[in-house]
ChimeraX commands (.cxc) that place a marker at each C-alpha (Angstrom):
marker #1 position -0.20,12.85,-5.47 radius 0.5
marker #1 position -2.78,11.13,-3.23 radius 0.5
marker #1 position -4.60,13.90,-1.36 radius 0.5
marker #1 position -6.15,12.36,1.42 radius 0.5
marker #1 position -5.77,14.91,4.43 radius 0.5
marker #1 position -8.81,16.83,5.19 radius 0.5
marker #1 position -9.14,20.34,3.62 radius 0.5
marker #1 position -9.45,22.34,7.30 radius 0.5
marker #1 position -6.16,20.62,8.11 radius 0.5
marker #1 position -2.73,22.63,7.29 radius 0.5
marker #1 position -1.28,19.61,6.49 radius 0.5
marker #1 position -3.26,19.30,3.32 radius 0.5
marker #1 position -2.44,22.10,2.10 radius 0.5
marker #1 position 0.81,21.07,-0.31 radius 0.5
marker #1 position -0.99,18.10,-1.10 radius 0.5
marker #1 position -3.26,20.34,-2.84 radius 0.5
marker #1 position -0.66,22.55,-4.32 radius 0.5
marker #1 position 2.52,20.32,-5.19 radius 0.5
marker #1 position 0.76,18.78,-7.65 radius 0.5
marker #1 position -0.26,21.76,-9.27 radius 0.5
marker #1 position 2.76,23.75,-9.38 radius 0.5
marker #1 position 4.94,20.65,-10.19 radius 0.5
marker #1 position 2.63,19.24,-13.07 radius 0.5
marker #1 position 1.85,16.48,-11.02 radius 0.5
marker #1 position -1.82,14.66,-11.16 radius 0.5
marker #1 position -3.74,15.68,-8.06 radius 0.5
marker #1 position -6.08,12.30,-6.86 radius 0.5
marker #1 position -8.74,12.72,-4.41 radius 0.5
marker #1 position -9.36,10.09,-1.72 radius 0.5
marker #1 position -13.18,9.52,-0.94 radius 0.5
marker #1 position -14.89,11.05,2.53 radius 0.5
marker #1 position -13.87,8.92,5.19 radius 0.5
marker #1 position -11.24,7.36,2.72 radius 0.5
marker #1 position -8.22,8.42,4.00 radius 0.5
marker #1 position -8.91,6.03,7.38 radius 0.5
marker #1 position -9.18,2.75,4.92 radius 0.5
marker #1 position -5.77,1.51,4.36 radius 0.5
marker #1 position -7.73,-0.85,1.28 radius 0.5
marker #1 position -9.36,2.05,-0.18 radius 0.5
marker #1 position -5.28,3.78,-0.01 radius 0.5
marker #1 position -4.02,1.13,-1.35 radius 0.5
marker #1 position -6.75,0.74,-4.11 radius 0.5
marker #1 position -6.27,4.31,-5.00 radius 0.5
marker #1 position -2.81,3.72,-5.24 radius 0.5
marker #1 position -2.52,1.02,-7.37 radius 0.5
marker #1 position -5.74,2.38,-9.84 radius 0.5
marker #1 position -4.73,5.81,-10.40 radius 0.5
marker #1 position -0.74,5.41,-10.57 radius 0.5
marker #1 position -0.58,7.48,-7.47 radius 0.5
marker #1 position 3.33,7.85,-6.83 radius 0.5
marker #1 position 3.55,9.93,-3.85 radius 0.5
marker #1 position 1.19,10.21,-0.20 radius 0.5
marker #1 position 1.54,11.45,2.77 radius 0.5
marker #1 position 1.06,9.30,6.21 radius 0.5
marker #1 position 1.03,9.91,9.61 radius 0.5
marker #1 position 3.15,7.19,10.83 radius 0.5
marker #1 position 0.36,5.09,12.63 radius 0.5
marker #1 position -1.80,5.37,9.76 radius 0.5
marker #1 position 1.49,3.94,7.69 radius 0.5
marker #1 position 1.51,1.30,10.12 radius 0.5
marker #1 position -2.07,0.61,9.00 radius 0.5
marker #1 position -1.51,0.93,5.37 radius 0.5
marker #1 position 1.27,-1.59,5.81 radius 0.5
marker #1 position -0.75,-4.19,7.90 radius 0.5
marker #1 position -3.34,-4.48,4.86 radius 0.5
marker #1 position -2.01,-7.27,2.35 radius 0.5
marker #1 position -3.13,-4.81,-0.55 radius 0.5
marker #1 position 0.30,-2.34,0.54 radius 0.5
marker #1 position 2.99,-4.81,-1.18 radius 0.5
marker #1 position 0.78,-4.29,-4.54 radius 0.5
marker #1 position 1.69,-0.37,-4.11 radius 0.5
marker #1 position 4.74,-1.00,-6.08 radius 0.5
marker #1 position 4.32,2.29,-8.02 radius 0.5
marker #1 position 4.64,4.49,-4.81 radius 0.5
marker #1 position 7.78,6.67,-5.25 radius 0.5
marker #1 position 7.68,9.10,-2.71 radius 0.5
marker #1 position 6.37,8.20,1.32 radius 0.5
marker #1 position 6.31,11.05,3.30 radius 0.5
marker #1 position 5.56,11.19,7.61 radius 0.5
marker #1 position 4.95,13.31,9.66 radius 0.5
marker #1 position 2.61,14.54,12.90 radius 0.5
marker #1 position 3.94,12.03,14.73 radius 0.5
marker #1 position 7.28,10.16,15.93 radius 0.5
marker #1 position 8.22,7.22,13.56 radius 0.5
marker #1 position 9.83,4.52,15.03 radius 0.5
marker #1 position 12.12,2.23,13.55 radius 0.5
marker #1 position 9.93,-0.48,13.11 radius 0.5
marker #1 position 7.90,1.46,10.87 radius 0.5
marker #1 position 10.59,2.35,8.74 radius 0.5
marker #1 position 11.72,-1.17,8.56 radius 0.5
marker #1 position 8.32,-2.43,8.21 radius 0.5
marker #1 position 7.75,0.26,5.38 radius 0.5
marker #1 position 11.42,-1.02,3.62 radius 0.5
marker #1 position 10.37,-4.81,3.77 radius 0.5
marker #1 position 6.87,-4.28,2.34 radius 0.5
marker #1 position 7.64,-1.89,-0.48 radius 0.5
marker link #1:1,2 radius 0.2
marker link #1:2,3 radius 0.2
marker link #1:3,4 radius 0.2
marker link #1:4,5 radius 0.2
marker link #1:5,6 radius 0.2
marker link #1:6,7 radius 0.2
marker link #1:7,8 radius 0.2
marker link #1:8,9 radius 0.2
marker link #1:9,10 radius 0.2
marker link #1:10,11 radius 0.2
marker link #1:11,12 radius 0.2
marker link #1:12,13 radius 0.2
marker link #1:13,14 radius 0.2
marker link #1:14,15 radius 0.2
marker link #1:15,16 radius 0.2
marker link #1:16,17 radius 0.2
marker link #1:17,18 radius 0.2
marker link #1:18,19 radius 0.2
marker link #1:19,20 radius 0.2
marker link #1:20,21 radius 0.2
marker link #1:21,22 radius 0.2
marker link #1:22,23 radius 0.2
marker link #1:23,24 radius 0.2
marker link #1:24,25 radius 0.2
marker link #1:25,26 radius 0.2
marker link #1:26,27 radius 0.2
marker link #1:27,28 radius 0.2
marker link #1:28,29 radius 0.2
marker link #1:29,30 radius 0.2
marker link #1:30,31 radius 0.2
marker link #1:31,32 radius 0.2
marker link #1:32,33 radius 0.2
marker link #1:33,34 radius 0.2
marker link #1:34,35 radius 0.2
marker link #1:35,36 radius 0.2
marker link #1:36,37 radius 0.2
marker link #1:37,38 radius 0.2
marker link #1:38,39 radius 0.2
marker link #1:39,40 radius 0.2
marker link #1:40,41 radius 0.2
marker link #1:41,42 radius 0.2
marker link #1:42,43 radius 0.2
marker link #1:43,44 radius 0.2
marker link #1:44,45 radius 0.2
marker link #1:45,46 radius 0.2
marker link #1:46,47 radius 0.2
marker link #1:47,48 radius 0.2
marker link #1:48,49 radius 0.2
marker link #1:49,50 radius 0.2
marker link #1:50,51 radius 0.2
marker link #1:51,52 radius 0.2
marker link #1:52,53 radius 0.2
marker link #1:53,54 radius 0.2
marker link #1:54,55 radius 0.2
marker link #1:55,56 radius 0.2
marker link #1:56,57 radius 0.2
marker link #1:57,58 radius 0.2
marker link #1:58,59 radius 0.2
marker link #1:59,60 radius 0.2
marker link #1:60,61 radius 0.2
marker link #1:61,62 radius 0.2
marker link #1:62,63 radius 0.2
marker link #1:63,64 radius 0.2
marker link #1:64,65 radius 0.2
marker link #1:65,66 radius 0.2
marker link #1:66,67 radius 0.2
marker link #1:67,68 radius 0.2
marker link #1:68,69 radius 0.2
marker link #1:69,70 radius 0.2
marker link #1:70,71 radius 0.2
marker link #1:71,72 radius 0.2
marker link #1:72,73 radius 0.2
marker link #1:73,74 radius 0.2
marker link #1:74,75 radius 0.2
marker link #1:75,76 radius 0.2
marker link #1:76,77 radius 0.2
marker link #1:77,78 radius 0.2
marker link #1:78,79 radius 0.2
marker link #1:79,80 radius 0.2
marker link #1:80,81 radius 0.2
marker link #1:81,82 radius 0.2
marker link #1:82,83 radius 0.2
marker link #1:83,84 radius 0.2
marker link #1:84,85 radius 0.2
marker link #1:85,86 radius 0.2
marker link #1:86,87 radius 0.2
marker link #1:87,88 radius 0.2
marker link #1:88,89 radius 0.2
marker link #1:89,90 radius 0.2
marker link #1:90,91 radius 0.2
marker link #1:91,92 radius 0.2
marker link #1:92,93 radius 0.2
marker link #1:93,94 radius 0.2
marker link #1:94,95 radius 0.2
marker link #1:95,96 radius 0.2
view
C-alpha cells in the first residue's frame, strides 16, 4: 500500500493501518511526493506497490504522466474527496 496522504489528514489514516492489520507492505512516498505523478508512478513500479489511494484530479495527473501505463502491478485504485467523472474512470480503464 502506497501511503502518500499526509499524516494530519484523516484520510491517511487506513493507509497507515490496512497494511498492517492485513499483512500488507506499508511504502512511504517522499515529502512533497505525493504531488509528483513520476515519483507515484516510480514508487509504484519499484516497490510492487499494488494498491493507492487518489483524489480523482490527482488520478487525472497520475494518468497524464507516460510513466502510469508502466503501473501494471496496481491492483487496487481507490477515489475519493472529490467527484469522479466519467472521463476519469475511462481514462483510468484505457491506461491501466
Amino acid at each position: 500500500v502506497l501511503q502518500k496522504t499526509s499524516a494530519s489528514f484523516d484520510v491517511s489514516v487506513w493507509e497507515f493501518f490496512w497494511p498492517l492489520i492485513t499483512g500488507a507492505r506499508l511504502v512511504l512516498a517522499r515529502p512533497g511526493g505525493q504531488g509528483d505523478p513520476q515519483h507515484i508512478a516510480d514508487l509504484v513500479r519499484r516497490a510492487s506497490v499494488t494498491t493507492v489511494h487518489f483524489v480523482p484530479s490527482m488520478l487525472q495527473a497520475f494518468l497524464a504522466d507516460p510513466a502510469a501505463t508502466e503501473c501494471t502491478g496496481l491492483r487496487r485504485v481507490l477515489c475519493s474527496g472529490e467527484a469522479l467523472s466519467g472521463d476519469a474512470r475511462d481514462r483510468f480503464f484505457r491506461t491501466l
